[in-house]
C-alpha positions as a Markdown table, in Angstrom:
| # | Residue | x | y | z |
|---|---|---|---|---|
| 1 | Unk | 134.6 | 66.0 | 153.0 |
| 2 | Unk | 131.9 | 67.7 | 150.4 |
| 3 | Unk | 130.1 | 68.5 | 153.7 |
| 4 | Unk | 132.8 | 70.0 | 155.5 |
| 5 | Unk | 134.0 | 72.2 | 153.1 |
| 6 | Unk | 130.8 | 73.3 | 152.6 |
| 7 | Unk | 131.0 | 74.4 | 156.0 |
| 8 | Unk | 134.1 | 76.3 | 155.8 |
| 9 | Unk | 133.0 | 78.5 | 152.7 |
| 10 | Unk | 129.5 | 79.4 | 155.0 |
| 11 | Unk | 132.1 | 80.2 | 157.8 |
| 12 | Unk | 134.4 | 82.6 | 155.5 |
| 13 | Unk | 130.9 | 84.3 | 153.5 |
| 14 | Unk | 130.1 | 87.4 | 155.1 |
| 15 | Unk | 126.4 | 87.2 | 157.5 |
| 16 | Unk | 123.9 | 90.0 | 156.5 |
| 17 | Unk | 121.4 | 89.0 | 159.0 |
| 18 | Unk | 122.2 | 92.0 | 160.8 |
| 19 | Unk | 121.1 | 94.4 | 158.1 |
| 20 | Unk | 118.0 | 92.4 | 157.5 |
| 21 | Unk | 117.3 | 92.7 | 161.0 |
| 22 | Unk | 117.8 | 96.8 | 160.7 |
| 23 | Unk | 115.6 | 97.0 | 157.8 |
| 24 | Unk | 112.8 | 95.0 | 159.2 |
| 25 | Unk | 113.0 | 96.9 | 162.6 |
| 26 | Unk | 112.8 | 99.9 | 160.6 |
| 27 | Unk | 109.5 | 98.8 | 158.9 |
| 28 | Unk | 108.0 | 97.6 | 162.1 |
| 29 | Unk | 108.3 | 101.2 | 163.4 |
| 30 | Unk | 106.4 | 102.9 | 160.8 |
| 31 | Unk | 103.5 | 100.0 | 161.3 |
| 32 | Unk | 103.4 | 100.9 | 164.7 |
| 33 | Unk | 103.1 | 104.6 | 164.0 |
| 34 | Unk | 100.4 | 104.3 | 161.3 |
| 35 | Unk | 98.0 | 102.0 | 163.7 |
| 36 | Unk | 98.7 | 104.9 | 165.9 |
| 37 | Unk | 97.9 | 107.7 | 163.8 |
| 38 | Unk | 94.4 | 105.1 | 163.0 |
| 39 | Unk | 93.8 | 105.5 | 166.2 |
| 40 | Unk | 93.3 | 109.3 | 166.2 |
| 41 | Unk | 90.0 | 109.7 | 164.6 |
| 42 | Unk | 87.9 | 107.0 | 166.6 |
| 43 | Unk | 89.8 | 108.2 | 170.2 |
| 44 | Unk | 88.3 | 111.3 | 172.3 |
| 45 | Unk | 90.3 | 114.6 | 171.5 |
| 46 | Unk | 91.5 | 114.7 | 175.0 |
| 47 | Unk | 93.6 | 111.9 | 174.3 |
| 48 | Unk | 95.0 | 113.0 | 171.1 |
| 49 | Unk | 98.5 | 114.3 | 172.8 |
| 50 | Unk | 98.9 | 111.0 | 174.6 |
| 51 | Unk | 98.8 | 109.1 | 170.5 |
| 52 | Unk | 100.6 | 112.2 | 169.2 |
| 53 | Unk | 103.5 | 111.6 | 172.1 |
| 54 | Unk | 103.7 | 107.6 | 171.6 |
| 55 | Unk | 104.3 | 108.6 | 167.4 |
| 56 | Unk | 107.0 | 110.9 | 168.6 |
| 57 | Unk | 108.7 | 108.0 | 170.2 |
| 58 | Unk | 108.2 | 105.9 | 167.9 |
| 59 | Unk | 109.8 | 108.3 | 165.3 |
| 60 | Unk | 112.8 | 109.2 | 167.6 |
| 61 | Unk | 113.3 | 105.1 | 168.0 |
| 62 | Unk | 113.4 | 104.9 | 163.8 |
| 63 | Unk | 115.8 | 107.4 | 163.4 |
| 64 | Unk | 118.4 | 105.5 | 165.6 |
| 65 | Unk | 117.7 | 102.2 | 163.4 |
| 66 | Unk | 118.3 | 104.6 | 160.2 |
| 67 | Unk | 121.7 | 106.0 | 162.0 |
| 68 | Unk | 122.7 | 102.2 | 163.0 |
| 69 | Unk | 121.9 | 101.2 | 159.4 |
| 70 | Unk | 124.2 | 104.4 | 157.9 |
| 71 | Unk | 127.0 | 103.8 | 160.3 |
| 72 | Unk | 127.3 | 99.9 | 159.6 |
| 73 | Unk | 127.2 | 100.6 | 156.0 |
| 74 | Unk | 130.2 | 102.8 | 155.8 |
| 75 | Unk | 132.4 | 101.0 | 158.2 |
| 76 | Unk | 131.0 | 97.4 | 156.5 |
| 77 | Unk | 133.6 | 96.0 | 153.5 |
| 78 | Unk | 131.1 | 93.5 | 152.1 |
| 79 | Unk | 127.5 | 94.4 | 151.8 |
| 80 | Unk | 124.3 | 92.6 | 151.1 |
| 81 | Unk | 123.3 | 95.1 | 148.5 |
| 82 | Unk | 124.8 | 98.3 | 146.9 |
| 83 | Unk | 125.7 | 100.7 | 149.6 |
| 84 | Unk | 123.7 | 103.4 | 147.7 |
| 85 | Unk | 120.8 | 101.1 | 147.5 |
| 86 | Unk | 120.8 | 100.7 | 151.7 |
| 87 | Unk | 121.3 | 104.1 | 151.9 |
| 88 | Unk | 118.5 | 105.0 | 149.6 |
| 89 | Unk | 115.8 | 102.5 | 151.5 |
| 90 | Unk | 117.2 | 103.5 | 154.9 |
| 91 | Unk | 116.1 | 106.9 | 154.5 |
| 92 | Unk | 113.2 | 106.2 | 152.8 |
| 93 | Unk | 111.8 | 104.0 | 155.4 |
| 94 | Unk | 112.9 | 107.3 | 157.7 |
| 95 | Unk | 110.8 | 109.7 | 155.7 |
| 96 | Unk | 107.7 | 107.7 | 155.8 |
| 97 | Unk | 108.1 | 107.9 | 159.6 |
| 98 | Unk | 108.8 | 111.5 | 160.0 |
| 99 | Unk | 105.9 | 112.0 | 157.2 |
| 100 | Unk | 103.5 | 110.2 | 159.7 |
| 101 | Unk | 104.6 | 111.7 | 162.7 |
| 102 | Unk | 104.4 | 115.0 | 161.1 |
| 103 | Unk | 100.9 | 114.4 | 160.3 |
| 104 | Unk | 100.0 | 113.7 | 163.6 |
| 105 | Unk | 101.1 | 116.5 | 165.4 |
| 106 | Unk | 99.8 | 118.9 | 162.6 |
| 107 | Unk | 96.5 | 117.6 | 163.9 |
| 108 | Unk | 97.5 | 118.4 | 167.4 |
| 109 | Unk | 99.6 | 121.6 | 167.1 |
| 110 | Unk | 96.4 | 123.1 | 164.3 |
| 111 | Unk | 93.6 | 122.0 | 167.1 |
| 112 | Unk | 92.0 | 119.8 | 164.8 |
| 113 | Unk | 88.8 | 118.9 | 166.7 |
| 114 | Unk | 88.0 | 115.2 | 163.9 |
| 115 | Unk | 89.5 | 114.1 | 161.9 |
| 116 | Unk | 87.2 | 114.4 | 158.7 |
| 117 | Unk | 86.1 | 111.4 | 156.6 |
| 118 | Unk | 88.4 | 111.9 | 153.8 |
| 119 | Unk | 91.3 | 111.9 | 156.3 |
| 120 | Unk | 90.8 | 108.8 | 158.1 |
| 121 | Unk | 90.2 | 107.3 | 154.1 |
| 122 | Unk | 93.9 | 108.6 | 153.7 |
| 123 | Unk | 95.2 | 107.4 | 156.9 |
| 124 | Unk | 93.9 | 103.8 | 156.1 |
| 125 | Unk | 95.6 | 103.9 | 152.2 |
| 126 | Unk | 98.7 | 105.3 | 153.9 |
| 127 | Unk | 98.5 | 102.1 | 156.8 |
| 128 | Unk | 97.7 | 99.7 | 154.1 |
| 129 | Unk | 100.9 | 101.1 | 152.2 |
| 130 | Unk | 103.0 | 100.7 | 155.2 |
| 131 | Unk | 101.7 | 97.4 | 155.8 |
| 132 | Unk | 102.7 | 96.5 | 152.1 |
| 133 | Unk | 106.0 | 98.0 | 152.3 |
| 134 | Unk | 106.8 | 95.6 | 155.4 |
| 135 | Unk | 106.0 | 93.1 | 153.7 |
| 136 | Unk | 108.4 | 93.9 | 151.2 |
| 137 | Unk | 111.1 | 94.5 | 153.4 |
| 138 | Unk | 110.8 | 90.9 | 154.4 |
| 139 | Unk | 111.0 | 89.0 | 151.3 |
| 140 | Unk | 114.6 | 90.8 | 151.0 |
| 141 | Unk | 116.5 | 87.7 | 152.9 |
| 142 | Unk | 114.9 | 85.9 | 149.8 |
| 143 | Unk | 114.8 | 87.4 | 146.6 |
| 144 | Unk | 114.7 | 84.3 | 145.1 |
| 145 | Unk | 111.0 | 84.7 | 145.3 |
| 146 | Unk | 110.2 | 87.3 | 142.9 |
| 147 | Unk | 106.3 | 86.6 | 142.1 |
| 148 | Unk | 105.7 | 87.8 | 145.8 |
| 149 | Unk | 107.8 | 90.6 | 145.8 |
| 150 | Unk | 106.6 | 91.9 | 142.2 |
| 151 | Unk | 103.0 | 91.2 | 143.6 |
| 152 | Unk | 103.9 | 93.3 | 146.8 |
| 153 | Unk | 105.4 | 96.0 | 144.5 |
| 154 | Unk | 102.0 | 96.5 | 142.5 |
| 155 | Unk | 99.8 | 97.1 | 145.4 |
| 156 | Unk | 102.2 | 99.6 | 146.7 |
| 157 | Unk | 101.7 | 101.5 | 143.2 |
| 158 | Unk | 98.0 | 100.6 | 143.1 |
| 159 | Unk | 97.8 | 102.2 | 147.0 |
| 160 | Unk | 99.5 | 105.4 | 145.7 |
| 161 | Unk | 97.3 | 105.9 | 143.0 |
| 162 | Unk | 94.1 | 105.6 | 145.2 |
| 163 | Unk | 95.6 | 107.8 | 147.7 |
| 164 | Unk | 96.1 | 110.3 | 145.1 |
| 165 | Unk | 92.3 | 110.2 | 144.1 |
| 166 | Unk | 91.3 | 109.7 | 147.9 |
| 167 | Unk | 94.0 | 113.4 | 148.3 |
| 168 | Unk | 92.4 | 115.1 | 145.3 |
| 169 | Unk | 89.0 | 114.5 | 146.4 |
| 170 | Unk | 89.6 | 115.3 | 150.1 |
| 171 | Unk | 90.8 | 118.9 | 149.1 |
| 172 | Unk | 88.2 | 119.8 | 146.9 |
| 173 | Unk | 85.9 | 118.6 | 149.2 |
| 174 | Unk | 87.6 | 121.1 | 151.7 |
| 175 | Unk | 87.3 | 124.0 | 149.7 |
| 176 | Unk | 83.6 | 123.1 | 149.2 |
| 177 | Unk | 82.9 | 123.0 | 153.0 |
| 178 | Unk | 85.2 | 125.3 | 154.4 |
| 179 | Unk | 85.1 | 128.9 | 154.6 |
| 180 | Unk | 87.6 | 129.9 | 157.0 |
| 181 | Unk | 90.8 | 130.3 | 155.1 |
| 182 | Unk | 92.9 | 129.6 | 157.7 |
| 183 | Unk | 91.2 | 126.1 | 158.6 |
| 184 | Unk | 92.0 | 125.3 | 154.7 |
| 185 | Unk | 95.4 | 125.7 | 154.8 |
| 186 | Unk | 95.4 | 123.6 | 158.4 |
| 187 | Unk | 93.9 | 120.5 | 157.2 |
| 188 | Unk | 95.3 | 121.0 | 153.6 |
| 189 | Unk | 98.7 | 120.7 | 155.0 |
| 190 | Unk | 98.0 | 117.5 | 156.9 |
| 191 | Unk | 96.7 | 116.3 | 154.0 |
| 192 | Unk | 99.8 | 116.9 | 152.1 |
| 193 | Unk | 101.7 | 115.4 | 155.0 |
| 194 | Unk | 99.4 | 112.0 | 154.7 |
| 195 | Unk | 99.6 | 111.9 | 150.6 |
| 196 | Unk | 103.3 | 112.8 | 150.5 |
| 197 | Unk | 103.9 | 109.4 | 153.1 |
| 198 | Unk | 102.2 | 107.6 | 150.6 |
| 199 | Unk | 104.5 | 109.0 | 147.9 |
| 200 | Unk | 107.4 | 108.1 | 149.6 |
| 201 | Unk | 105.6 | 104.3 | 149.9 |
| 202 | Unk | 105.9 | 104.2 | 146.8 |
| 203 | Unk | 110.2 | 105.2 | 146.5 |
| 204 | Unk | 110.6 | 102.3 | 148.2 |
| 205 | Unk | 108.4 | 100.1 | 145.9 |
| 206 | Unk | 111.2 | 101.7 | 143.3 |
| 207 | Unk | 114.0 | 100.5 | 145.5 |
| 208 | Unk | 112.1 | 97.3 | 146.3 |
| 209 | Unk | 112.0 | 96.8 | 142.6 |
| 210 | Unk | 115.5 | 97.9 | 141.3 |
| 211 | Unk | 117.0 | 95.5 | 144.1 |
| 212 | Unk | 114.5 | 92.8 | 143.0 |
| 213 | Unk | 116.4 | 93.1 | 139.0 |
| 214 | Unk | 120.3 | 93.3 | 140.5 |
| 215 | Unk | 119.3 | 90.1 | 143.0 |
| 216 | Unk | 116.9 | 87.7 | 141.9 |
């Protein structure tokens, strides 16, 4: 009788799976386009466009996951987690896309012919905290597991930092090398783009966190 009553309550609970599922689709997209912007610096220049184009679609892709997720939250009664806080992570996850795919046509649209050593450092720090931020996104069906998640949320932080050194470096560097103004502000700005994903890595090691306290 225990059993089947049981049963009934699971019936009559509200299933989340589906947001899950958004969320994790979401990060999946912006691991796909940071192995693809890793790609950029050890692939001939002639074949730049064809990475640049696949990071496009990739992008275009996340932004319908981010408009499914903002449309089933405002027409969904019961939610898994504060509407505000879905909304906050959706569009997070959305800026570190649009952040990477802004980076990589920067480096197509400026004709950057390499990527320089202190860019590809920044494009690895930014995959790792992509990587990291998936993983995150994951442990969210099971919060009940907060060692992982606080472990998860301290290399995102510990990523940002180094990206900030790795970003520091990488400009004064630039200004040491360069003398062409205009080449400055070109590769600057993709290395704002590049530092500014990582940034936004770490907003969602906030979220991650403040939905970590209200759950666990």
């Amino acid at each position: 009788m225990r059993f089947r009553l049981d049963r009934i309550l699971q019936a009559l609970l509200p299933h989340h799976d589906h947001f899950f599922n958004m969320f994790e689709e979401a990060a999946l997209y912006n691991a796909r386009a940071a192995d693809e912007l890793l790609r950029l610096p050890v692939t001939s220049r002639e074949q730049w466009s064809d990475i640049v184009g696949r990071i496009k679609q990739i992008e275009h892709e996340g932004d319908a996951v981010s408009h499914k997720i903002m449309t089933e939250v405002s027409s969904t009664f019961v939610t898994p987690f504060d509407p505000e806080d879905i909304h906050g992570l959706a569009t997070i996850l959305d800026n570190i896309l649009d952040n990477i795919d802004g980076s990589a046509r920067r480096l197509l649209l400026y004709k950057i012919t390499e990527c320089p050593p202190d860019m590809v450092k920044l494009m690895e720090s930014l995959r790792s905290s992509v990587a990291e931020v998936q993983n995150g996104v994951r442990l969210l069906r099971r919060l009940e597991k907060p060692e992982e998640m606080r472990r998860i949320i301290l290399r995102i932080r510990t990523l940002e930092d180094e990206a900030d050194d790795i970003f520091a470096r990488a400009v004064a560097s630039l200004f040491e090398r360069e003398s062409d103004p205009v080449e400055i502000v070109k590769q600057k700005e993709i290395y704002v783009a590049l530092e500014t994903a990582t940034d936004v890595c770490d907003d969602a090691a906030d979220v991650l966190e403040s939905l970590l306290i209200k759950h666990a």
